[in-house]
TIVEX-280106 format. One record per residue: residue in one letter; x, z, y of N, C-alpha, C, O in turn. Coordinates in pm, whole numbers, padded with zeros to 5 digits, always signed. Layout:
<atoms>
AXZYXZYXZYXZY ...
</atoms>
This chain:
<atoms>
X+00084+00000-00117+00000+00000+00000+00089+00000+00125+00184+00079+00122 X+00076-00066+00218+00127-00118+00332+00084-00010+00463-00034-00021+00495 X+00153+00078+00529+00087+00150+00641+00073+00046+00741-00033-00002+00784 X+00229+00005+00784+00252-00073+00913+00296-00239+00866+00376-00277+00780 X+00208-00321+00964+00261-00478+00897+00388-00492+00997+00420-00414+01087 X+00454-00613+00955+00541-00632+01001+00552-00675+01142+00478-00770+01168 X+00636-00625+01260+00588-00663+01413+00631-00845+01388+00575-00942+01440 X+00721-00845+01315+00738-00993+01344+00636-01110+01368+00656-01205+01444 X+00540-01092+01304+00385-01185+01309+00346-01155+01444+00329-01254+01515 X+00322-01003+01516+00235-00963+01643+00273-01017+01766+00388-01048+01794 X+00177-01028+01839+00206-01079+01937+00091-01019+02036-00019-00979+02000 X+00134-01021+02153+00135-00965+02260-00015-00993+02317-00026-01089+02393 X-00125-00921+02289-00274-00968+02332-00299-00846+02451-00314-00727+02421 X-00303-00908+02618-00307-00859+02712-00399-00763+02736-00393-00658+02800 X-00541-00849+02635-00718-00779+02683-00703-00610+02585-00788-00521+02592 X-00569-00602+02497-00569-00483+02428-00554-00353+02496-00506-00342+02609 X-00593-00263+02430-00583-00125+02544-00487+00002+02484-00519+00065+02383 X-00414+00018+02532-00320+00136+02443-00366+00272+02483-00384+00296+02602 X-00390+00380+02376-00441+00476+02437-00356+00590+02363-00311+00580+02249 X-00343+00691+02442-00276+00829+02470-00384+00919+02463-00433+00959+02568 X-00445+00969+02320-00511+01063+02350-00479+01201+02357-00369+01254+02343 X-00627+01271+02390-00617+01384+02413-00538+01492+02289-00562+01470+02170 X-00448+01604+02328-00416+01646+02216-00260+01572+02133-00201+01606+02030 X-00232+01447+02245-00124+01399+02198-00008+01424+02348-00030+01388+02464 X+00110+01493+02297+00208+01538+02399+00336+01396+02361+00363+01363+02246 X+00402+01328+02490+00507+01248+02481+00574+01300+02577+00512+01364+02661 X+00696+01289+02587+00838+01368+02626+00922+01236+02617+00952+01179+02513 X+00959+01194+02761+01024+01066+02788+00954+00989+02832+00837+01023+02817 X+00970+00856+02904+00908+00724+02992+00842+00673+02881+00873+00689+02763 X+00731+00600+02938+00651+00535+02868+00603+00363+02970+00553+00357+03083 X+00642+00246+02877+00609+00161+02967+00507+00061+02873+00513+00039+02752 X+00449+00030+02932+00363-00087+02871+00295-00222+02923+00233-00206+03029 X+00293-00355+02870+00277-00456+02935+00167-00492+02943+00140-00597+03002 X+00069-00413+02884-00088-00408+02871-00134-00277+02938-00062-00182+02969 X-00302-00292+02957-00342-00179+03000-00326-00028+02960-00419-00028+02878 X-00289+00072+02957-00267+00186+02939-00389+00287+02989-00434+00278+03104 X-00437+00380+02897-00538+00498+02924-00467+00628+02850-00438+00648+02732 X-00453+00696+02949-00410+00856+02913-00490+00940+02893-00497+00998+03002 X-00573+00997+02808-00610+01128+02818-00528+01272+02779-00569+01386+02800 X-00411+01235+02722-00290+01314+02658-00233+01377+02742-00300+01379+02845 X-00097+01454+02754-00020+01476+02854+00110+01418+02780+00152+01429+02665 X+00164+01341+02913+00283+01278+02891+00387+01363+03019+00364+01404+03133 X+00457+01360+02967+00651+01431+03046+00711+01325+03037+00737+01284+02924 X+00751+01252+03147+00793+01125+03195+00767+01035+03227+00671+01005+03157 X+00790+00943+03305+00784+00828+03382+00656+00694+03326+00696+00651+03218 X+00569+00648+03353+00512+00578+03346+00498+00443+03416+00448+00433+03528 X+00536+00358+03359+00514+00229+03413+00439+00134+03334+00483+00084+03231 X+00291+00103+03397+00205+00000+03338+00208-00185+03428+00193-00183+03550 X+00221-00285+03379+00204-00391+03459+00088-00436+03484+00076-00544+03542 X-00029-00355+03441-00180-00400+03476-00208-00296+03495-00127-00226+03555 X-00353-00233+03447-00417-00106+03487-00384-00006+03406-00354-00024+03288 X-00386+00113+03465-00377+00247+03418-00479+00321+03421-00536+00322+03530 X-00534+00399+03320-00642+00478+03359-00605+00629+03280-00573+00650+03163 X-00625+00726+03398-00551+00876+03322-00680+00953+03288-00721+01021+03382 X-00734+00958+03203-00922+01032+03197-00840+01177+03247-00721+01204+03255 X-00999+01275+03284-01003+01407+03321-00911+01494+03223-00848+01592+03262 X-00909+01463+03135-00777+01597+03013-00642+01552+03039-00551+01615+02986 X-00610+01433+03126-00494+01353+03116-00365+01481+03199-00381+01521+03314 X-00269+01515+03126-00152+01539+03272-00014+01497+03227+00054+01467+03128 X-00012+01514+03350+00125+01354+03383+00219+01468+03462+00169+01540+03548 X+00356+01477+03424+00462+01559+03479+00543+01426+03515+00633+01405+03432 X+00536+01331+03616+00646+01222+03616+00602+01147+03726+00507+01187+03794 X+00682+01003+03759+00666+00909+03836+00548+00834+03778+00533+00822+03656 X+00467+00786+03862+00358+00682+03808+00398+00597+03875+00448+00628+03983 X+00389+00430+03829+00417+00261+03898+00320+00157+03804+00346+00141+03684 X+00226+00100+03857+00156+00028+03807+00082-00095+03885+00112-00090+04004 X-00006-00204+03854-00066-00247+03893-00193-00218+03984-00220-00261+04096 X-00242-00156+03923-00426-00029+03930-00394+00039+03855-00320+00027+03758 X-00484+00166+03921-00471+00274+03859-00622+00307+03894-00694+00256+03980 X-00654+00427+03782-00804+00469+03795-00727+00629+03779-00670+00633+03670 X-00713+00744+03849-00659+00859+03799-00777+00993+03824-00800+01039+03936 X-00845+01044+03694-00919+01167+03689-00864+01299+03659-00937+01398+03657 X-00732+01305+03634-00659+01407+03559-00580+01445+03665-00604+01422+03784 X-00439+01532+03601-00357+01612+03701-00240+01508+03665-00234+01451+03556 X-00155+01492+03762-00038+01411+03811+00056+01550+03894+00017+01644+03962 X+00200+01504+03845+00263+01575+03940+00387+01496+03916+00460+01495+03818 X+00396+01399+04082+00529+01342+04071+00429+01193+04191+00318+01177+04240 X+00546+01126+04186+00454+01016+04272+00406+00877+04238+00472+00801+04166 X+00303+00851+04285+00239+00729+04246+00227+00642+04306+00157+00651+04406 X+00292+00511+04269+00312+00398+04351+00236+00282+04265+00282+00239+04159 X+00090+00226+04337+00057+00131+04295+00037-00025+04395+00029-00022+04518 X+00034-00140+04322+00035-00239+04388-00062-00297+04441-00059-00375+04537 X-00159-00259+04376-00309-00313+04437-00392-00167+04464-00367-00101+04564 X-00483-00127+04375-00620-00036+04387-00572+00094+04363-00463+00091+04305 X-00597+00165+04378-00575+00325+04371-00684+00401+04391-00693+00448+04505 X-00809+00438+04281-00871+00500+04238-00867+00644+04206-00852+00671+04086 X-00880+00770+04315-00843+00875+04332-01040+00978+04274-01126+00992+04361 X-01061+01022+04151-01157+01037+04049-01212+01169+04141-01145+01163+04244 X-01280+01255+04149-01307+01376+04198-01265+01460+04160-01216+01541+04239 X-01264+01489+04004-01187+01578+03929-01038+01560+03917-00976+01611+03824 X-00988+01497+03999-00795+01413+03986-00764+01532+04117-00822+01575+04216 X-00627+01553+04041-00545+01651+04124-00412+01592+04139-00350+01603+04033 X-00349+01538+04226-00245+01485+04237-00151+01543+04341-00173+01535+04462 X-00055+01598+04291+00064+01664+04384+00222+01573+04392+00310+01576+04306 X+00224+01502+04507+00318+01437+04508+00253+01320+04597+00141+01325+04647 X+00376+01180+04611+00302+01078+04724+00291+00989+04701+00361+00946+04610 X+00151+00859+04796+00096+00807+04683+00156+00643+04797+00197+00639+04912 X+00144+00588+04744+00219+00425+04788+00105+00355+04744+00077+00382+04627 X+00028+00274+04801-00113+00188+04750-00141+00103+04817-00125+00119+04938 X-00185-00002+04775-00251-00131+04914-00386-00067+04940-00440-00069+05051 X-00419-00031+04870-00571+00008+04898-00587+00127+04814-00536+00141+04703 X-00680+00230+04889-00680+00375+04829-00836+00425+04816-00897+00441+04921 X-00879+00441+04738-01040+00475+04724-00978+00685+04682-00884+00703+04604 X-01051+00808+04748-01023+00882+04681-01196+00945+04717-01256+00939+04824 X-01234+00993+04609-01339+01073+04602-01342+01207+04642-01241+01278+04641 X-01454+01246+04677-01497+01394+04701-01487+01475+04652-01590+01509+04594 X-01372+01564+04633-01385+01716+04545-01230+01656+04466-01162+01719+04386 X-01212+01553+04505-01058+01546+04446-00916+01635+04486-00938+01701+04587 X-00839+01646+04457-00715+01708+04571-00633+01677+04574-00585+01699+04463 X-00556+01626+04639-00389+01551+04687-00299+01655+04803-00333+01703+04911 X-00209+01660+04746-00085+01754+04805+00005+01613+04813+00035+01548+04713 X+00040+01579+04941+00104+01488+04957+00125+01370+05042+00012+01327+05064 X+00208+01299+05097+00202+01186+05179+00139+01058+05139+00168+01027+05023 X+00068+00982+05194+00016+00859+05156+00117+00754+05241+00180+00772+05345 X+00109+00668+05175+00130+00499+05229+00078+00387+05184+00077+00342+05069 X+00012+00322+05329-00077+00208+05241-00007+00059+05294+00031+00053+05411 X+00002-00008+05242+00042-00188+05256+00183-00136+05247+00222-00020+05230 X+00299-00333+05274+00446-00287+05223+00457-00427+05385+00399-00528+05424 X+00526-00373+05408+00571-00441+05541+00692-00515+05497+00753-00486+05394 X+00736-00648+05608+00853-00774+05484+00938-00679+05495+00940-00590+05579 X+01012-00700+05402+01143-00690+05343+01244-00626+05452+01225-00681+05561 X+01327-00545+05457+01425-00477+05533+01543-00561+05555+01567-00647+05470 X+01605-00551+05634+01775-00620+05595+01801-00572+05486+01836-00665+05414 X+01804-00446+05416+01888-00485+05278+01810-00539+05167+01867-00566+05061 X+01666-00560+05186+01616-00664+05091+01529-00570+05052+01429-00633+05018 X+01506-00430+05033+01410-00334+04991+01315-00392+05086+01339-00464+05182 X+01170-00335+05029+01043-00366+05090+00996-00184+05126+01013-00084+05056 X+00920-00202+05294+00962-00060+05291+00800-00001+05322+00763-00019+05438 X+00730+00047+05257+00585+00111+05295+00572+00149+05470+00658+00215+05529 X+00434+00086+05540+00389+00109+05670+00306+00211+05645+00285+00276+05542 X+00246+00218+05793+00159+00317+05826+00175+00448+05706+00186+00418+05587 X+00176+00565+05741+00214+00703+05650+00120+00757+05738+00121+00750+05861 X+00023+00822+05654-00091+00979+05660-00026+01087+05616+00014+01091+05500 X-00008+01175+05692+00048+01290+05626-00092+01343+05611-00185+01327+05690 X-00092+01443+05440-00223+01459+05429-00195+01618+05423-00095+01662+05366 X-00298+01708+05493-00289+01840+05490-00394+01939+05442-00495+01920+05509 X-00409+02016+05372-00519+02060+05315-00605+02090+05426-00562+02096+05541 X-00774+02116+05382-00865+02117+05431-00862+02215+05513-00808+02315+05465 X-00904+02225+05629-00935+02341+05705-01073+02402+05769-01127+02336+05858 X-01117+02498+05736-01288+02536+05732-01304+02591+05898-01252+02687+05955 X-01397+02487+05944-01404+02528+06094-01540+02655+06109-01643+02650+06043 X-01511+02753+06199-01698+02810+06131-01717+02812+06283-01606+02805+06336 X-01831+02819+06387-01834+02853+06508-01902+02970+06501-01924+03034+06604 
</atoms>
């Protein structure tokens, strides 16, 4: 009986979804060329080239870099995406977030600097994030 076929035949189907579940711990970077969903906790670096999605049990001790991201879970480290940035209500993110576009919901919480769009290229060829929100926790006005 055969557990695993041979990778040599497989090939690379984009619409597939790799998933990290809950109850599963990884220790070290994790990259993938397909979509990625975390509900697990991973310790290290994440890099997806399409979408990421971290469900509510998800936590992330590392750098996040992806295409889209959908994030409901806890993050600690920073997140740099290229297009959408989907901030869940229940998502707690400590650290700073780099995004073309930033959706964050109500009852979510972010400890951290934002930057949205990437302005051209620097003289040394790095591309360098515009406009910065410094974001500061809430403050309760009462009169």
């Amino acid at each position: 009986m055969t557990v695993f076929k041979s990778s040599k035949s497989a090939t690379f189907n984009p619409q597939e979804i790799n998933i990290i579940n809950s109850g599963t711990s990884i220790h070290g970077d994790v990259q993938s060329e397909g979509d990625l969903r975390v509900d697990g906790t991973v310790k290290g670096n994440i890099q997806v080239k399409t979408k990421l999605v971290l469900g509510p049990s998800s936590k992330v001790e590392g750098n996040i870099k992806a295409q889209n991201c959908d994030i409901s879970g806890n993050v600690t480290g920073n997140v740099n995406i290229a297009e959408l940035l989907t901030v869940k209500a229940t998502a707690s993110i400590t650290g700073d977030i780099n995004s073309t576009k930033l959706i964050i919901e109500s009852g979510a919480e972010f400890n951290g600097k934002s930057t949205m769009g990437i302005s051209k290229a620097s003289s040394n060829g790095h591309q360098k994030p515009v406009n910065p929100i410094d974001v500061k926790p809430a403050v309760k006005v009462e009169n």
